[in-house]
VOGU-170432 format. One record per residue (C-alpha): residue in one letter; residue number from 1; x, y, z. Coordinates in Angstrom, 3 decimals, m for minus. Each point is the difference from the previous one (the first is absolute). Layout:
! VOGU-170432
- A, NUM, X, Y, Z
...
! end
This chain:
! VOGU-170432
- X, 1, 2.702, m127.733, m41.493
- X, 2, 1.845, m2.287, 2.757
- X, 3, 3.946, 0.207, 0.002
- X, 4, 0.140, 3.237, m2.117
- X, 5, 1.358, 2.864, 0.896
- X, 6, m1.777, 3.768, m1.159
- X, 7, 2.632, 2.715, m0.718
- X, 8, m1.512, 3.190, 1.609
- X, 9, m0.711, 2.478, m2.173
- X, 10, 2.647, 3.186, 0.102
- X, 11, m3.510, 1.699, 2.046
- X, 12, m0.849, m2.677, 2.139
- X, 13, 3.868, 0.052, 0.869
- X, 14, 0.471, 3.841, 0.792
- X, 15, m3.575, m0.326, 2.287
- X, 16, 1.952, m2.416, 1.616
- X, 17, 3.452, 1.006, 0.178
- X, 18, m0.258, 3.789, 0.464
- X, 19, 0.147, 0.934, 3.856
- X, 20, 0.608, 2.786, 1.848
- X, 21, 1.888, m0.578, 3.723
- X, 22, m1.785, 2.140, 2.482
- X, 23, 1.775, 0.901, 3.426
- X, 24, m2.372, 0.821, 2.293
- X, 25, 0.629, 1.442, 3.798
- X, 26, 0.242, m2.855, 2.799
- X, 27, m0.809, 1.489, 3.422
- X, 28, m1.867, 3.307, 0.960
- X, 29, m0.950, 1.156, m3.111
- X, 30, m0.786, m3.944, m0.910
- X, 31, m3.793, 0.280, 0.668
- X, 32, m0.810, 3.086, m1.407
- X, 33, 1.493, m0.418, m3.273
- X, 34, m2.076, m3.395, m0.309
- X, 35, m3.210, 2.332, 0.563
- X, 36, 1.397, 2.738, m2.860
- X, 37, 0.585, m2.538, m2.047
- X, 38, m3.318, m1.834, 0.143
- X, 39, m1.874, 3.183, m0.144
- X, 40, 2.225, 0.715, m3.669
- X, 41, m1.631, m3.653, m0.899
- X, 42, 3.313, m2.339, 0.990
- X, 43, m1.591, m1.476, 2.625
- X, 44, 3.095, m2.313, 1.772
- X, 45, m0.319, m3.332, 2.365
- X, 46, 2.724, m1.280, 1.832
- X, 47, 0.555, m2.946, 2.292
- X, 48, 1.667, 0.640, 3.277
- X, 49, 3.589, 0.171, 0.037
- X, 50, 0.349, 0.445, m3.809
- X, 51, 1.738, 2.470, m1.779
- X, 52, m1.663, m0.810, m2.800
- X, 53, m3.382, 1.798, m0.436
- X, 54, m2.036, m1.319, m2.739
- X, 55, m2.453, 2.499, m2.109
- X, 56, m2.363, m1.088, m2.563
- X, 57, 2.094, 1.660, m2.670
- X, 58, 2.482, m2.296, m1.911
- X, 59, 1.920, 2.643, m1.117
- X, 60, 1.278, 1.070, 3.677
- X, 61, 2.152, m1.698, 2.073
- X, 62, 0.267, 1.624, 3.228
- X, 63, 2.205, m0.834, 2.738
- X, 64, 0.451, 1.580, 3.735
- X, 65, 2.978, 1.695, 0.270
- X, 66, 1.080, 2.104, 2.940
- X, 67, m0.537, 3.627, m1.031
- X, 68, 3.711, 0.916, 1.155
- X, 69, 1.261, m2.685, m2.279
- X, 70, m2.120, 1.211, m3.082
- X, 71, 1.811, 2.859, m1.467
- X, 72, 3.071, m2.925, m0.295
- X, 73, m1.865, m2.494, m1.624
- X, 74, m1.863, 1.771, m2.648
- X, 75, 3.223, 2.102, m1.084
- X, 76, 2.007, m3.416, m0.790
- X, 77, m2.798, m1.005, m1.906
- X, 78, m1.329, m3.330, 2.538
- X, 79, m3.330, 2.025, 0.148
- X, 80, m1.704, 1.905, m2.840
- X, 81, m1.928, 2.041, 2.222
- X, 82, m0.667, 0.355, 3.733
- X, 83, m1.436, 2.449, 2.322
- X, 84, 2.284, 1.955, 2.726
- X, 85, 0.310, 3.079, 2.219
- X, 86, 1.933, 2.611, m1.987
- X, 87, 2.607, m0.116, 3.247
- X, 88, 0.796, m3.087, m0.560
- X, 89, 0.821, 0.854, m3.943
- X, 90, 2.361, 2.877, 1.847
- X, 91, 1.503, m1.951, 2.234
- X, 92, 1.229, m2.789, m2.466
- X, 93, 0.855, 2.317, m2.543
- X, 94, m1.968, m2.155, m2.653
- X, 95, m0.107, 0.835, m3.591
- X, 96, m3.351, m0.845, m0.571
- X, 97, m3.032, 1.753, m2.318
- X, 98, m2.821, 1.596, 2.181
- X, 99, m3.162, m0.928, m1.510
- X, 100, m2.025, 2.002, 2.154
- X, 101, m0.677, 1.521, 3.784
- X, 102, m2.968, m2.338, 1.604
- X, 103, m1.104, 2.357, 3.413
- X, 104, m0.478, m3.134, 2.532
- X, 105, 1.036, m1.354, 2.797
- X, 106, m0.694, m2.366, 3.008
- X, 107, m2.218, 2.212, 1.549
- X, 108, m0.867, 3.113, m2.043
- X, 109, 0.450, 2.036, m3.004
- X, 110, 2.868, 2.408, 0.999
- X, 111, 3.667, m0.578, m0.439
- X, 112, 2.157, m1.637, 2.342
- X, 113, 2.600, 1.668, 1.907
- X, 114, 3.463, m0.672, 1.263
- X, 115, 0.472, 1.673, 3.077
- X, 116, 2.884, 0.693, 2.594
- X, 117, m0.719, m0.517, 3.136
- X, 118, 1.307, 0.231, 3.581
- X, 119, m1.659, m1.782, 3.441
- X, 120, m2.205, 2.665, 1.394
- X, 121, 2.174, 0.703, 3.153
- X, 122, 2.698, 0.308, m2.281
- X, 123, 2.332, 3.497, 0.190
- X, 124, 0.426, 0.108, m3.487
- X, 125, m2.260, 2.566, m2.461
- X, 126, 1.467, 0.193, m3.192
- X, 127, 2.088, m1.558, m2.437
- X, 128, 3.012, 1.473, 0.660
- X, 129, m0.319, m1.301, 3.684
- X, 130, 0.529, m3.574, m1.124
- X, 131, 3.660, 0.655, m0.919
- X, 132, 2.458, m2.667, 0.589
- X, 133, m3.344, m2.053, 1.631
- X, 134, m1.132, m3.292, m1.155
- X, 135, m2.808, m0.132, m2.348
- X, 136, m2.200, m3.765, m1.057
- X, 137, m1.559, m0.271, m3.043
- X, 138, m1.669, m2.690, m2.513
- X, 139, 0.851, 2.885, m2.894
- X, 140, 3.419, 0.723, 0.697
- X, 141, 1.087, 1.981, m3.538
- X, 142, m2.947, 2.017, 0.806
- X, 143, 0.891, 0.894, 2.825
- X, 144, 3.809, 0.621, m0.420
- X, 145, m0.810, 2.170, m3.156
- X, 146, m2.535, 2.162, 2.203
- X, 147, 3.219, 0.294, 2.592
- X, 148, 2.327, 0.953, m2.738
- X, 149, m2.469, 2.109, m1.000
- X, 150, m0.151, 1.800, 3.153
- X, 151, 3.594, 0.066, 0.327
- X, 152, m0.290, m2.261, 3.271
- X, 153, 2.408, m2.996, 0.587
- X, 154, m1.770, m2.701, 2.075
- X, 155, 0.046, m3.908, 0.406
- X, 156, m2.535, m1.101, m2.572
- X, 157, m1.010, m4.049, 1.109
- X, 158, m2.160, m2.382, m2.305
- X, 159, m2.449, m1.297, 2.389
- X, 160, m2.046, m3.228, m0.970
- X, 161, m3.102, 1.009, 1.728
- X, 162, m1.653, 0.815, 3.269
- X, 163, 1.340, 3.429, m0.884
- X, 164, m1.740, 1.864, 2.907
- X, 165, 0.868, m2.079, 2.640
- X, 166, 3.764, 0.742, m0.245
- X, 167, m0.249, 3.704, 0.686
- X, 168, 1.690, 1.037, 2.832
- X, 169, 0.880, m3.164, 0.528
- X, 170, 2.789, m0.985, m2.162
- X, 171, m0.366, 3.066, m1.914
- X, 172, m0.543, 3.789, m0.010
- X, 173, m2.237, 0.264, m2.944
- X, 174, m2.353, m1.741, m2.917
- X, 175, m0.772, 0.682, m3.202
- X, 176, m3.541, m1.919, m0.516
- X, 177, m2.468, m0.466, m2.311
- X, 178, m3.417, 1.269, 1.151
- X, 179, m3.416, 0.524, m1.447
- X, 180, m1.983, 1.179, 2.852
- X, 181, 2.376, 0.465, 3.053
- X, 182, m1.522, m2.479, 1.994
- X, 183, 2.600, m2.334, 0.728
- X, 184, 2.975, 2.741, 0.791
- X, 185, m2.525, 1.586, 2.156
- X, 186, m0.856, m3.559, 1.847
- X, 187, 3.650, m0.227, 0.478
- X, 188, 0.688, 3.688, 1.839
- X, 189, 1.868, 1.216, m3.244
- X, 190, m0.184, 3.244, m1.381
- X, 191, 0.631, 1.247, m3.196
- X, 192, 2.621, 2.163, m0.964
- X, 193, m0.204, 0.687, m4.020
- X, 194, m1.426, m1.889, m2.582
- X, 195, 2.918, m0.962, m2.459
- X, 196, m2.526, m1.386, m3.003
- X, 197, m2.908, m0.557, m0.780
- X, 198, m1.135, m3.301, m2.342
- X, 199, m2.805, m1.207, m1.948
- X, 200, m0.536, m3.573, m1.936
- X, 201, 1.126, 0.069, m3.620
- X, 202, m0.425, m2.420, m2.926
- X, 203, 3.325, m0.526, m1.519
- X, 204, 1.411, m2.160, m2.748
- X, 205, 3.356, m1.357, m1.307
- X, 206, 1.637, 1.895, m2.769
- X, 207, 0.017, m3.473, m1.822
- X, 208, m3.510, m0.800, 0.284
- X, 209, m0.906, 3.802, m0.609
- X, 210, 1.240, m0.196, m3.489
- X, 211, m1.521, m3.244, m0.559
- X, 212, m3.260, 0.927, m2.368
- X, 213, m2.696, m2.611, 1.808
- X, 214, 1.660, 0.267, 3.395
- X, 215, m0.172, 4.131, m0.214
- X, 216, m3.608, 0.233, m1.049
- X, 217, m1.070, m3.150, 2.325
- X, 218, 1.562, 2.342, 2.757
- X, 219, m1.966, 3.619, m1.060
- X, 220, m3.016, m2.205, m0.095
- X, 221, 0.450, m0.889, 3.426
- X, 222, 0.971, 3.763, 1.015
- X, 223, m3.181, 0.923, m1.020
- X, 224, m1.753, m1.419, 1.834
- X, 225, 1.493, m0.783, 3.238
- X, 226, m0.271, 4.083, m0.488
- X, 227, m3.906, 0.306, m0.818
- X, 228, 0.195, m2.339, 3.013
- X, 229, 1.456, 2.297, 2.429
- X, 230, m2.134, 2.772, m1.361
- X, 231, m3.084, m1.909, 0.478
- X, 232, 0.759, m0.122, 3.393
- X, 233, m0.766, 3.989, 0.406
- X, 234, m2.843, m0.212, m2.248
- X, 235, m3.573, m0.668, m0.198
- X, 236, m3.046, m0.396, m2.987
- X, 237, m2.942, 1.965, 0.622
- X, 238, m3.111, m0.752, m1.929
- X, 239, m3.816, 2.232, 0.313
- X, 240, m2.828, 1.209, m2.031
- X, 241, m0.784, 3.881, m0.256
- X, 242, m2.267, 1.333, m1.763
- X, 243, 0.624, 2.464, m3.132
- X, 244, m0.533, 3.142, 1.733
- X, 245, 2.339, m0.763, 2.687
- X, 246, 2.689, m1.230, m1.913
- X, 247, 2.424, 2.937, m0.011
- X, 248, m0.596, 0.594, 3.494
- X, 249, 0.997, m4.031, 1.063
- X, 250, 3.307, m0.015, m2.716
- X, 251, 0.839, 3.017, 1.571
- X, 252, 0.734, m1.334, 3.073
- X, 253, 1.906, m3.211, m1.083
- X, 254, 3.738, 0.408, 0.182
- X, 255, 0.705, m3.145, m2.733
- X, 256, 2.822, m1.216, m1.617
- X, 257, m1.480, 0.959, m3.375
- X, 258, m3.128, 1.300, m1.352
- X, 259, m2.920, m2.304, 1.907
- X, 260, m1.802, m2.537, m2.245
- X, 261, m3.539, 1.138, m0.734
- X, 262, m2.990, m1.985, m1.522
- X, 263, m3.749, 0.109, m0.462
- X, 264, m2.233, m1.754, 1.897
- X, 265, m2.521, m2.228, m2.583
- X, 266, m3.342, 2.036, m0.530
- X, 267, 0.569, 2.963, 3.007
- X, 268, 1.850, 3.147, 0.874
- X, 269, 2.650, m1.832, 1.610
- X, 270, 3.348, m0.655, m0.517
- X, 271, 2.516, m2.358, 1.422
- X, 272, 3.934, 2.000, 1.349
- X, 273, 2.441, m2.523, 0.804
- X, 274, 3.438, 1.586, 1.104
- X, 275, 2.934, m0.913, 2.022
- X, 276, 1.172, 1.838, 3.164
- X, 277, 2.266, 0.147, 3.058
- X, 278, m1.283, m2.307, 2.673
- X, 279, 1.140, 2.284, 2.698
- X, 280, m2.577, 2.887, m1.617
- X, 281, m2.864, m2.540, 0.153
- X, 282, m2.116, 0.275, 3.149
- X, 283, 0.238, 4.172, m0.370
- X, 284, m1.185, m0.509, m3.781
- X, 285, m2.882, m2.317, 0.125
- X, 286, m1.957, 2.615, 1.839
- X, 287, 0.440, 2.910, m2.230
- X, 288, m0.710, m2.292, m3.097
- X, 289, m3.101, m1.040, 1.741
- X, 290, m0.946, 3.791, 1.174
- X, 291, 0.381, 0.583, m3.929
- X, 292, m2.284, m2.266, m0.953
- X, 293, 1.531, m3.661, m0.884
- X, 294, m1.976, m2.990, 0.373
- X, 295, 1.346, m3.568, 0.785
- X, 296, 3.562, 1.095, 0.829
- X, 297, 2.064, m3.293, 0.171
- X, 298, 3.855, m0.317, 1.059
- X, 299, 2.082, m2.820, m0.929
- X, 300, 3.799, m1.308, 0.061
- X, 301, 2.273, m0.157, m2.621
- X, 302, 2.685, m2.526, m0.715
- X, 303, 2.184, 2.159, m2.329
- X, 304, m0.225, 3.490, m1.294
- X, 305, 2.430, 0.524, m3.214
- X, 306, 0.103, 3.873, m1.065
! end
């Protein structure tokens, strides 16, 4: 009726109230996450120049966060959740709960790598060659532990970007992050040692961990940004074989489980579906075709969850 006012239910109000604050990474890693995300069914729109993504979920609340500033933010409890590089967890020191390793990055699948590196003309071949010498770096308690370690006293510099370009320079040495090499390489350096190597993790306040909603809301989501990721690796395979050949075709199918058989209506057929390696594919298809399977079909998968 006009002019009055419907108390929520106590239901309609936890739908409502309950959210969970999602950092998510702002810059290289920006794009790629919004792809494993959408592929674990959170698919996320954002206007340009917003930090604010928006996903179809009303339970999330995601906002871009610089990955280096993560770690911070989710350990004093201003995010729930986020998603960093474990570095960047080392080199604040954060208290945080680690939900779960998520193998991505920018450009592939393999961990990142912090690297120490020297301009190729450069004189200097080891670690211990860089003492007393300047060193720039974005991760400088990284890098000064990895000198400690060593036992080497040097100049350890934060550097605010453009890394590469400051070696030799202004100074005698870098400590970068690379994925491929590509850009040290472009700029004549060379590497020297890798000090650590880094992949994304899903991490969560120690607050909102031992929050009951928050804490399954979050393993919900681990699951399947994972089958996600291990999608990625994976194809379906579908054919028909007949009966007699059966053994010979299942023989030959490396699959997560045992393949899913069924009969064909009213023949001697029967129906294998099974789930493989993508990167086995185009030597497989043959054999299961030299062993006698029909109507071999390959598909994607969005999510695989063992």
């Amino acid at each position: 009726m006009p002019g009055v006012h419907v108390r929520p239910t106590e239901p309609q109000r936890n739908r409502v109230d309950k959210k969970l604050v999602v950092g998510l990474p702002k810059g290289s890693l920006e794009q790629a996450t919004f792809d494993l995300f959408a592929k674990a069914g959170y698919p996320i729109s954002i206007t340009r120049r917003s930090y604010l993504p928006v996903m179809d979920d009303p339970e999330l609340s995601p906002i871009l966060i610089r990955p280096q500033e993560m770690p911070r933010y989710v350990e004093d409890g201003s995010l729930d959740c986020g998603l960093t590089g474990h570095d960047w967890i080392l080199e604040n020191g954060s208290d945080v709960v680690e939900i779960c390793e998520l193998e991505y990055s920018k450009a592939t699948t393999s961990p990142v790598r912090w690297v120490l590196a020297v301009h190729e003309d450069s004189p200097y071949k080891t670690v211990e060659d860089l003492r007393g010498k300047r060193v720039a770096t974005e991760a400088v308690n990284l890098t000064r532990r990895f000198f400690e370690e060593k036992g080497v006293v040097a100049e350890i510099e934060f550097s605010w970007g453009a890394t590469e370009v400051k070696c030799p320079a202004f100074v005698d040495a870098i400590v970068e992050l690379t994925e491929t090499g590509s850009s040290l390489r472009a700029n004549r350096l060379r590497i020297i040692e890798t000090i650590a190597e880094s992949t994304t993790r899903f991490i969560a306040s120690k607050s909102a961990w031992k929050d009951k909603w928050k804490r399954t809301k979050m393993e919900h989501l681990a699951m399947l940004l994972q089958g996600a990721l291990l999608a990625r690796r994976k194809v379906g395979i579908k054919l028909n074989v007949d009966e007699k050949n059966l053994d010979t075709v299942v023989k030959l199918l490396p699959c997560l489980k045992e393949p899913t058989v069924s009969h064909l209506r009213g023949q001697h057929w029967l129906a294998v579906e099974v789930v493989v390696d993508e990167c086995i594919v185009r030597e497989l298809i043959p054999k299961l075709k030299k062993a006698g399977a029909q109507g071999i079909i390959e598909y994607p998968l969005n999510k695989v969850i063992p």
